[in-house]
Structures are given as structure tokens and as C-alpha cells.
C-alpha positions in Angstrom: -42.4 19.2 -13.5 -42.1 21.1 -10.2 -38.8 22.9 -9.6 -37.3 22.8 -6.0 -35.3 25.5 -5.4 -32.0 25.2 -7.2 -28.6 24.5 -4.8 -25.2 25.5 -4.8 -22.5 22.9 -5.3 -22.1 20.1 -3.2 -20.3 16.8 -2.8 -22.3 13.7 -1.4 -20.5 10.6 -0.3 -23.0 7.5 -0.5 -21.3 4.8 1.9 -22.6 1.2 0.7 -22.7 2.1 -3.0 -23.5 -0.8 -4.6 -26.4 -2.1 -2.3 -29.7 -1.7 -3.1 -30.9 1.2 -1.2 -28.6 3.1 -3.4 -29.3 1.5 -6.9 -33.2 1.7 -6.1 -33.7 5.0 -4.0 -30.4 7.0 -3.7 -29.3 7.4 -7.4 -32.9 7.3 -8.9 -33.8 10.1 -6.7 -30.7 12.0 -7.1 -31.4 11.6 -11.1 -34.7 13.0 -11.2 -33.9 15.8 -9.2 -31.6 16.6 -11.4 -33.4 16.4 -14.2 -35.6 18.6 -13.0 -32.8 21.2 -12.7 -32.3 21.4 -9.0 -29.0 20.9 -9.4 -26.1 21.5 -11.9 -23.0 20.2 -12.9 -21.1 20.8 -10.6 -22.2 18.7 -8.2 -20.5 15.3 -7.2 -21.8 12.5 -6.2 -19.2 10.0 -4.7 -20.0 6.3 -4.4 -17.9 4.3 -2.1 -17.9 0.5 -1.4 -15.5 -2.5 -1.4 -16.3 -4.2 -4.8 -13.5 -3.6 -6.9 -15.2 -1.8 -10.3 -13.3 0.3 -11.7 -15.7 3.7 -12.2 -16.9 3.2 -15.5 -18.0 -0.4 -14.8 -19.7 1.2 -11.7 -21.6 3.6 -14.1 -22.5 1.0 -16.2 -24.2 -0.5 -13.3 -26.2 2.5 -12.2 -27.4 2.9 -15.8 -29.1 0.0 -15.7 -30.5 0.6 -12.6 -31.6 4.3 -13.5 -33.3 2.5 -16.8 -34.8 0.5 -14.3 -36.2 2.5 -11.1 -36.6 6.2 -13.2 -37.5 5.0 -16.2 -38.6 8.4 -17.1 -35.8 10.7 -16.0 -33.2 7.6 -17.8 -34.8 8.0 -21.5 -33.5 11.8 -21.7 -29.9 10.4 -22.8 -28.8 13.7 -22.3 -29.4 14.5 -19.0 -28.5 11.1 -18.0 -25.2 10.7 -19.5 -24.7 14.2 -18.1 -25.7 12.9 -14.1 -23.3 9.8 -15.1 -20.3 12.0 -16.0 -21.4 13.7 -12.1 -20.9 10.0 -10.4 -17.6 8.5 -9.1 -16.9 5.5 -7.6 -14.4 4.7 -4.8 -13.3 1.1 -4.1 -12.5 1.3 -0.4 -13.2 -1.0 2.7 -13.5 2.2 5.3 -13.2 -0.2 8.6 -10.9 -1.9 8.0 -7.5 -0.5 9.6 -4.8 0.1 6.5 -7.2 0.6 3.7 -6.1 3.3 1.1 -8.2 6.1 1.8 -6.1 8.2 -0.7 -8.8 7.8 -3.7 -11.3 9.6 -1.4 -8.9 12.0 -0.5 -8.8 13.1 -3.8 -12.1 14.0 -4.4 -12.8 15.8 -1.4 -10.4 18.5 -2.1 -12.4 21.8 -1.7 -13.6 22.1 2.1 -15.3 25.0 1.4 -18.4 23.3 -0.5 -21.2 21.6 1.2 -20.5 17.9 1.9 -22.7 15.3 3.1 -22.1 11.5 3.8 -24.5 9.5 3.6 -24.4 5.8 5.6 -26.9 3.2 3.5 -24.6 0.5 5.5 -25.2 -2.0 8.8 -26.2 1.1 11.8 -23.2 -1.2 13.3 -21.2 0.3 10.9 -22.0 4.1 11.8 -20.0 4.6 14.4 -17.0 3.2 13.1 -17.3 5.3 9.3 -17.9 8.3 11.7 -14.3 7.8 13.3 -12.6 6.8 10.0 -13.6 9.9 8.6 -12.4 12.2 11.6 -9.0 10.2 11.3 -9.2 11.0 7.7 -9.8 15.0 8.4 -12.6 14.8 6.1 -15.0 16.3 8.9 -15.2 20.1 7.9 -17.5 22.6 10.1 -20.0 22.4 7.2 -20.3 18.6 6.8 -23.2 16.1 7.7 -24.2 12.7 8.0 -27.0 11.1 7.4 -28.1 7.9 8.9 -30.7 5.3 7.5 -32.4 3.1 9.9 -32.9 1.4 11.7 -31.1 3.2 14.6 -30.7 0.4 16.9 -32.7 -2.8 17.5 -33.2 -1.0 20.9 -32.6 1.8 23.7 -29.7 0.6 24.5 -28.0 0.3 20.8 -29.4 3.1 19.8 -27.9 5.1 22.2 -25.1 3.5 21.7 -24.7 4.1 17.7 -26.1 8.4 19.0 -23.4 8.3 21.4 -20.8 6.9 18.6 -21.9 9.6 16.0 -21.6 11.9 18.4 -18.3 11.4 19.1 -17.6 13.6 15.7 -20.6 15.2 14.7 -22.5 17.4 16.4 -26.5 17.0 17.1 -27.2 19.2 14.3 -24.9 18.0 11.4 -26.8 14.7 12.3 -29.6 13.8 10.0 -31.7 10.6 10.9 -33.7 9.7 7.5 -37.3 8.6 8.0 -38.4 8.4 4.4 -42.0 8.7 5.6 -41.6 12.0 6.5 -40.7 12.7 2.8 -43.9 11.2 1.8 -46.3 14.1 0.6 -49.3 12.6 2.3 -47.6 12.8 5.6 -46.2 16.3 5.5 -50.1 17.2 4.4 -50.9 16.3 7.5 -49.2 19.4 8.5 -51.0 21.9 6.0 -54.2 20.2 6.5 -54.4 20.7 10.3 -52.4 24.1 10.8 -53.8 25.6 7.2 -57.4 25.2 7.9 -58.4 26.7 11.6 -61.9 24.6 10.9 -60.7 21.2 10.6 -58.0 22.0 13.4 -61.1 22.8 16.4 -62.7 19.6 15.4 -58.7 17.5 16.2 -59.4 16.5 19.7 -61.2 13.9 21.2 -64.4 16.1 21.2 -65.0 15.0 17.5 -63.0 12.2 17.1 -64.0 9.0 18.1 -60.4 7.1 17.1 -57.7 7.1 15.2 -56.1 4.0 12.7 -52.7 4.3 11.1 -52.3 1.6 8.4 -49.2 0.9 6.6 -50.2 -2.6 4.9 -48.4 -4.6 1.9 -48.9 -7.2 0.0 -45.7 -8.2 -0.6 -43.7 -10.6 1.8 -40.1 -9.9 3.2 -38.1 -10.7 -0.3 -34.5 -10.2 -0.2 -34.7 -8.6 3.1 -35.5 -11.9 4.5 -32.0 -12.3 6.6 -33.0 -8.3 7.6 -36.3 -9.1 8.6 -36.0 -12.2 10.3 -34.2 -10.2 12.9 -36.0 -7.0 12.9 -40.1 -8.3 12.7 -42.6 -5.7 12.3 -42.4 -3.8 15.0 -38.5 -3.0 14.8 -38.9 -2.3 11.2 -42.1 -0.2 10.9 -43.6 0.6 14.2 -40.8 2.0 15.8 -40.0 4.4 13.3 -43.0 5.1 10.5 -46.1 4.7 11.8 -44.6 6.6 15.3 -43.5 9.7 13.1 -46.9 9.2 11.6 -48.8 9.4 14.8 -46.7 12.4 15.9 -47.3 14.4 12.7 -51.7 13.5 13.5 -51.7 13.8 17.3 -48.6 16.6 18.1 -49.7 20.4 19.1 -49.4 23.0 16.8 -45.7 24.3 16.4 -44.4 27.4 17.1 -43.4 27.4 13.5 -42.0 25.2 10.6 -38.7 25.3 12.1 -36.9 21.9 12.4 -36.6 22.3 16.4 -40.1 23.7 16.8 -41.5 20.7 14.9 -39.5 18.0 16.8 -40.3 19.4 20.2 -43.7 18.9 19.3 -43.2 15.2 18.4 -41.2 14.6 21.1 -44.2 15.6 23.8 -46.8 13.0 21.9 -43.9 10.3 22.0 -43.6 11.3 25.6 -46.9 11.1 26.7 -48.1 7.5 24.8 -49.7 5.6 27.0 -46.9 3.3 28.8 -46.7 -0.6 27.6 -47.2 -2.6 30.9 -46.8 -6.3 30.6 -50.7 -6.3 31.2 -51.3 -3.9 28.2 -49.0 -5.9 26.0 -51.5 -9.0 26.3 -54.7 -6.7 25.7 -53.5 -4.4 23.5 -51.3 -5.7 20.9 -51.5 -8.5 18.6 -48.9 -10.0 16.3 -48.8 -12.1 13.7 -47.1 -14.3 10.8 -48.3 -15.0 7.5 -49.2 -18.9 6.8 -49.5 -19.3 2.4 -52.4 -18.0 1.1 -53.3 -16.0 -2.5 -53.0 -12.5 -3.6 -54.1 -11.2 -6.6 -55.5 -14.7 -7.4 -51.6 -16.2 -7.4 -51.1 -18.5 -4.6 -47.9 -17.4 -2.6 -45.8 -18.9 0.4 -46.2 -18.9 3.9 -43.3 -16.3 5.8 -41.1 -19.5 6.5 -41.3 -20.5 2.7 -40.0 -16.9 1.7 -37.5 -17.5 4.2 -36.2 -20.7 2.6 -36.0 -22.4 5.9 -37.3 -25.3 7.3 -37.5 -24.5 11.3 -39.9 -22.4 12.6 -39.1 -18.5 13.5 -41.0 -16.7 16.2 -40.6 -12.9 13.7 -44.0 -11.0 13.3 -44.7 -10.1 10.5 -47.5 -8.4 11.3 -48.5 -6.1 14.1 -51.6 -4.1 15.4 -51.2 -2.2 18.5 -53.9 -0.2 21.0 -53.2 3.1 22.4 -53.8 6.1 23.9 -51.8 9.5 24.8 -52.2 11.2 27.5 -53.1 14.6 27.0 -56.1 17.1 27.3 -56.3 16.8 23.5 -56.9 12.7 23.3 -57.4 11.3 26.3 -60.3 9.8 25.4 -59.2 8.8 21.6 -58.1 5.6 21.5 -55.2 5.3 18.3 -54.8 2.2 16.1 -51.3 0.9 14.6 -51.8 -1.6 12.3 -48.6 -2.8 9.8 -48.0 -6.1 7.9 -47.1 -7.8 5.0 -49.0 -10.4 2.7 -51.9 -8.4 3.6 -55.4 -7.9 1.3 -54.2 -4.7 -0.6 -51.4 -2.6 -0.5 -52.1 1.0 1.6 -51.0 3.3 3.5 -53.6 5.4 5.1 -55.0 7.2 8.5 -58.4 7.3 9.6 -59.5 9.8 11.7 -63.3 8.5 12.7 -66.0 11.0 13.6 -67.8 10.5 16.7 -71.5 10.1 16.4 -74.7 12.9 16.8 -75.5 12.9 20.6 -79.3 13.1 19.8 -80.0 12.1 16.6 -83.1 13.1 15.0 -83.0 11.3 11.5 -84.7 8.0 11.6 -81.8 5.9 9.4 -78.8 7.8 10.9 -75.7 6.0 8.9 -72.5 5.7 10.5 -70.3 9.2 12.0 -68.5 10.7 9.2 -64.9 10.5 8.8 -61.8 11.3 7.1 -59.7 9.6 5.4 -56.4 10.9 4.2 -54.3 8.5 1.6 -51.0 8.8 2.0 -50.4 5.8 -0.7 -50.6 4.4 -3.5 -53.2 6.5 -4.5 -52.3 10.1 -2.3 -55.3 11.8 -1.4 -58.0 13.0 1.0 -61.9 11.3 1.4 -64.5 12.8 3.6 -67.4 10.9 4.2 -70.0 13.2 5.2 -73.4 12.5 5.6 -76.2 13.8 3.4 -79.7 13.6 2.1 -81.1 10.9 -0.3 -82.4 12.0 -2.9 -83.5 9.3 -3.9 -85.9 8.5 -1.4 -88.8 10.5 0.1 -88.9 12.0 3.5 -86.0 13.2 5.1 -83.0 10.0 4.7 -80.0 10.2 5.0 -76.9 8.4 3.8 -73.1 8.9 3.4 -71.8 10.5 0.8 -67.6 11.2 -0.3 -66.2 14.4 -0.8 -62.8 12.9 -2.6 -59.5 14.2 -3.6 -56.8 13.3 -5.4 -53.4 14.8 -5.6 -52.5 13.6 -8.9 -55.7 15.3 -10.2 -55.4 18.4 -8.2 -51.6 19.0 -9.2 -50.6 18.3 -12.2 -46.7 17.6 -11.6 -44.9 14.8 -11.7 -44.8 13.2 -8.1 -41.5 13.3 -6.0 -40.3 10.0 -4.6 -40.0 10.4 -0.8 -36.0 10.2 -0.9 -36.3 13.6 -3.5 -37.1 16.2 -0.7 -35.0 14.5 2.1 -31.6 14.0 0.0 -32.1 17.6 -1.3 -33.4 19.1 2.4 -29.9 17.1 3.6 -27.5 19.0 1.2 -29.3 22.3 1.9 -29.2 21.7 5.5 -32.9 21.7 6.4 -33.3 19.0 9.4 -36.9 19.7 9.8 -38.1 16.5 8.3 -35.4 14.5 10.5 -35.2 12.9 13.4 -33.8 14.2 16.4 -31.6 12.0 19.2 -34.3 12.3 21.7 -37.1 11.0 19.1 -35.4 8.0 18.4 -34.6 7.5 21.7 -38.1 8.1 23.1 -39.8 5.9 20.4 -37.3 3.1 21.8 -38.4 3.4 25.3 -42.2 3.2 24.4 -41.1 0.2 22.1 -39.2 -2.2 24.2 -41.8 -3.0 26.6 -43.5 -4.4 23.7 -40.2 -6.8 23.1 -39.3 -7.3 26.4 -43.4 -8.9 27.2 -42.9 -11.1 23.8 -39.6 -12.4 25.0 -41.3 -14.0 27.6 -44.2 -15.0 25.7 -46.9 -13.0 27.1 -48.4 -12.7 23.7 -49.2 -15.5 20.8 -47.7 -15.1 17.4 -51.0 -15.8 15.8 -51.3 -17.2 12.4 -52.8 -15.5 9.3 -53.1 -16.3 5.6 -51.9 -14.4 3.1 -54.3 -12.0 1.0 -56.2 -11.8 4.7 -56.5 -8.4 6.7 -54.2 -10.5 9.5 -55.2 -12.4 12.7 -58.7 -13.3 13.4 -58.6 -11.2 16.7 -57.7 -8.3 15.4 -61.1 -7.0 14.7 -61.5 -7.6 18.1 -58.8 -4.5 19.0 -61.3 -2.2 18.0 -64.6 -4.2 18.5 -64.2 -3.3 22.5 -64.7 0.1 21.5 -67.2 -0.1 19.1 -65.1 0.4 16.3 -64.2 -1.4 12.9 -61.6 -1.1 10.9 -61.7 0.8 7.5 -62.0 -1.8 5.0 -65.1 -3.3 7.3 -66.9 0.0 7.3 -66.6 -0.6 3.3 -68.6 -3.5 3.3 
């Protein structure tokens, strides 16, 4: 099992304690780090939330949810009754005026060690929490805040709920949690790019023909139906993910690894996407919601049906955008977004598509190369290259895959994406965080998106479930030639 460098004692408050980002990310994370020894004893971890459970009954929660989401970590009954005797529980309602913040107060006695609070609540919330705990005085100069998202459901709440933060923490104590950028796959974007000067010369629109970022699921929206219904696609996943994503493909290389030098970077590619006229709204993006259908040979329910409602609702659930940035470096590279749920298979990928020989001089040229790189399930990297047939006589040629997987290569035990970023959060590393300006950037390329859907410039098109999404989305790419990866498969 890989070892992350080991830190020094901290305390880290988890607001929202008994919801399920924290039974099914926070803890589970938190105990396999520990288990792997990146951490001690000494470190508390502070749970905080209005149920009234007295702490043992809260630990007797958390254990079954350990047994449940790291299975692995949970059967060493050592080391996980040791990470129990590590977690409190606070029974507080922090916004409401008069609550007894005294139970709190007692645990974050020492202000010398590292203390991080971390917000898995409502973003309305944020702002509020943030001011309770300056009235509190439990602000020190070496405490931070972490905030999940979404932050906002648009520019102008998000710079509200910034400007609220704010307030009491300063831009760098703030750490905006992306989970995608703790991904692996993603942060090999860097290393694959800035590591090998080869591959880098060919990242331009010289070689590459176009771009598709696919974050697919087969799953529909669940518990987070109330959540979703509100948020759709874009909101939830475009906004955020696949954005970051398309930063970390398309952004110049950084002056170095540093948190700031990164972001900068980002921020110029969010800057310079291509702007979302009403026009290019109509032409460029499609959305969609999934009708019933069957996965995995089970028949499953249309979006309303998972719902539990009988009136229609106008939330995508699925979304596939056109676009280009405006740069020396891909002007001429169209990029694909493509999310959605109820979808054929379950991936999350980018496809960076070669562009084809100029003058050709085999007879059965197959399609341009490209490269794949898997960022899940199954993490990895493909190159299709092509090569000669051996099997036939003459000089053909056909594709052939050049195919890596990570779980072969390494041979540790994978890190969950919340691992790195809960750890990077204690030790003060915001590199793979998101900055104000990002957030705030990605909004105002967003909302002309929402604003041209408001007034219906675009149909919410139908698709089944266990289907790739609307009918018209192989048209996207079809005006430039293109297909999407699982047609080039067939």
C-alpha cells in the first residue's frame, strides 16, 4: 500500500456529519489513509450535526458505514477501533442563534495545531457557518475551510457565497473541493503532457483533430433526486468536472507545480472558451432527459419515475456541448463535453483524436490514430496507432493498441479521489483546488447556456435509457467529420 507522507497533528471539523457525503466519502477516506499510516493518533476528527446521538451511538453508525464503503481498511479491527476512538461527535445546530456551541469549544482547545473545517452542508449554508465560527473565535491564523460544491447555482450566488467566506477567511485558507482533481487519471494528465516533451509538441491543433471529455453513468439521479431536479447536468457536472477537466488537457504549461502557477494556467483556458451566444446555444449544445429503457438487461424507469412524480420537469439529465478556445494552441480543435446519466456504460474518459496523413500513400489507410486516456473505471492510457498487417500481403495497414493499465503497472492499492484532497487540505497544499476566479469564470461561460434554455431556445430531447443519449447528438460531431468513441468501436 503506498504511503503519503505522514502529517503532524491536526483537528478536522466535518459540518453535516451524518449526511452521506460524510458516511460514504469523508470517513471512508479518512480511514484508509489512516490505515495506511499517514496519520497517527493524535489526530481528531470532529463530526458536528443536529441529530441528537450521543458519540458512541454516532460511532456505531460510522462503523457500519466504514464496513460498508472500505470494506478493506474496516476488517483490520484494530486499526479501526483505533480511527473510532479518533472520532467525536458534536450535536449542534451552528445557525441557529442561541445554540450551545460550548461542546465544540471544548475540543478545539489547542490553537496551535492545524485545524480544518470542512462544509459537506447546503453552499447556502457557507456563509453563515463561516460567521458562526468567527463569533465563536475558532478562526486561528492557521485554520481553513473547505467548501464542497456546488458553489452557487450561478455568477451571481457564487459570488455571493465567495464574498460571504470571505468575509472571515482569507483567499488562501479557502479550499474549493473538486473531487475530480483528486482522481489519478486527471492529475496524469499533468505528467503525461509536461513529462514527455514528445507527446507535448504533438498538443496543438497541428496533430489534433478534436477533443471529447466524457463523464457517462449508468445510474439515474437516486436519492439526489430533490438535488438534481434543481441542479440538471450542466450545474452539477459541466460546470465544475468536466471544465477542470478541459483545463488540466487544453491549459499551457505552468511555471511550476505550485498551486498558483497551475490555477493561472486554468484560469487563461476558462478565459478564452469560446463565448455561448444565444445562436451557439441552439447549434452547439444539446440536452437531454432519460425516457425508461434497460441496462444491464434490467428494465429501469424513465427520470420522472426516479423522481416519484407525476408532472413533467424540464431538468437535463444529460448534456453535450460544442466548443472551441481561442488560442494559438486550439483554434482550430473543436472540444466535446458530453455528461449523463442512464447512459450505455459507465466511463469517464478523454479522447484526444489524431488528425489524418495529408498525403497518404497506403492503399487501406484506417482511421488517424488516437489517444485515449481512462480516467475510470478502469484508469489507464490506449494508443491506437497504426501498423502493418501481418497478416495480409503487400503493404496494409490497420490499427493496432498500445494499452496501459494503472492497476497493472502499479501494484498499490488505489486512492479514492477524496484521499489526496482531504490530506492535501490538512497539509495546506491548495494546488488541486479551486481558486475564486475559476469558479467564477466557469460561471460566466455557463450561464449563457441557462439563460438561452430559460427561454427555450433549445429542446429537451428525449432518450432511452441504456442509449448513448439524444438521437442528434452524433450529429455534434458529424459536422466535423467526427464520431464519437464508442462509434469508432464499431
Amino acid at each position: 500500500m503506498a504511503h503519503i507522507n505522514q502529517i503532524d497533528p491536526f483537528d478536522f471539523i466535518i459540518f453535516g456529519a451524518t449526511g452521506d457525503l460524510t458516511m460514504r466519502k469523508l470517513l471512508p477516506a479518512f480511514l484508509r489513509r489512516f490505515h495506511a499510516q499517514d496519520f497517527q493518533e493524535d489526530a481528531r476528527i470532529i463530526c458536528v450535526a443536529r441529530s441528537a446521538h450521543s458519540p458512541d451511538q454516532y460511532r456505531e453508525q460510522v462503523r457500519n458505514a466504514l464496513s460498508e464503503f472500505a470494506p478493506t481498511a474496516a476488517r483490520d479491527a484494530d486499526t479501526l477501533n483505533k480511527f473510532l476512538a479518533l472520532v467525536q461527535y458534536v450535536s449542534l445546530d451552528a445557525t441557529k442563534e442561541g445554540s450551545d456551541w460550548s461542546g465544540l469549544e471544548e475540543h478545539l482547545n489547542d490553537p496551535q495545531r492545524t485545524r480544518v473545517f470542512y462544509l459537506a452542508t447546503s453552499p447556502a449554508l457557507y456563509a453563515p457557518l463561516c460567521a458562526a465560527l468567527a463569533d465563536h473565535s475558532l478562526i486561528t491564523p492557521i485554520t481553513r475551510v473547505v467548501l464542497e460544491k456546488p458553489i452557487g447555482v450561478s455568477m451571481e450566488t457564487a459570488a455571493e457565497i465567495n464574498d460571504g467566506v470571505g468575509r472571515f477567511f482569507p483567499e488562501e485558507s479557502i479550499y474549493r473541493i473538486d473531487h475530480y482533481l483528486g482522481k489519478e487519471g486527471v492529475q496524469n494528465i499533468l505528467a503525461l503532457r509536461f513529462a514527455n516533451p514528445a507527446l507535448e509538441k504533438l498538443w496543438s491543433s497541428d496533430a489534433i483533430a478534436h477533443v471529447q471529455i466524457t463523464a457517462a453513468e449508468t445510474v439515474g439521479v437516486g436519492k439526489r433526486g430533490p438535488y438534481y431536479d434543481e441542479s440538471g447536468a450542466l450545474r452539477d457536472m459541466v460546470q465544475n468536472h468536466l471544465l477542470q477537466v478541459l483545463c488540466m488537457v487544453a491549459m499551457d504549461a505552468p511555471a511550476s507545480l505550485q498551486a498558483d502557477d497551475l490555477r493561472n494556467e486554468k484560469l487563461k483556458v476558462l478565459n478564452a472558451l469560446r463565448p455561448m451566444t444565444p445562436d451557439m446555444v441552439r447549434h452547439n449544445v444539446i440536452r437531454g432527459q432519460y425516457t425508461a429503457g434497460r441496462i444491464d438487461g434490467q428494465d429501469v424507469p424513465s427520470y420522472a419515475e426516479d423522481l416519484g412524480q407525476d408532472r413533467a420537469s424540464n431538468t437535463e439529465t444529460f448534456v453535450a456541448i460544442r466548443t472551441k478556445i481561442r488560442s494559438a494552441r486550439w483554434g482550430n480543435t473543436p472540444f466535446y463535453l458530453r455528461t449523463g446519466k442512464r447512459l450505455a456504460a459507465k466511463t469517464t474518459e478523454i479522447v484526444l483524436q489524431f488528425r489524418p496523413q495529408m498525403w497518404p500513400i497506403f492503399t487501406n489507410t484506417p482511421s488517424p490514430g488516437r489517444l485515449v486516456i481512462r480516467i475510470a473505471p478502469d484508469e489507464g492510457l490506449s494508443l491506437v496507432l497504426a501498423t502493418k498487417d501481418p497478416s495480409a500481403g503487400g503493404f496494409r495497414v490497420r490499427n493496432g493498441v498500445l494499452d496501459m493499465s494503472y492497476e497493472n503497472q502499479f501494484t498499490i492499492e488505489y486512492h479514492d479521489s477524496y484521499e489526496r484532497l482531504l490530506l492535501d487540505a490538512v497539509r495546506g497544499n491548495p494546488a488541486l483546488f479551486i481558486r475564486r476566479d475559476e469558479v467564477e469564470a466557469s460561471w460566466r461561460w455557463i450561464e449563457p447556456i441557462l439563460n438561452s434554455w430559460r427561454h427555450a431556445l433549445s429542446p429537451l430531447e428525449p432518450y432511452p435509457a441504456g442509449s448513448w443519449g439524444p438521437a442528434s447528438t452524433r450529429a455534434l460531431l458529424a459536422r466535423d467529420g467526427a464520431l464519437w468513441h464508442e462509434d469508432m468501436l464499431t
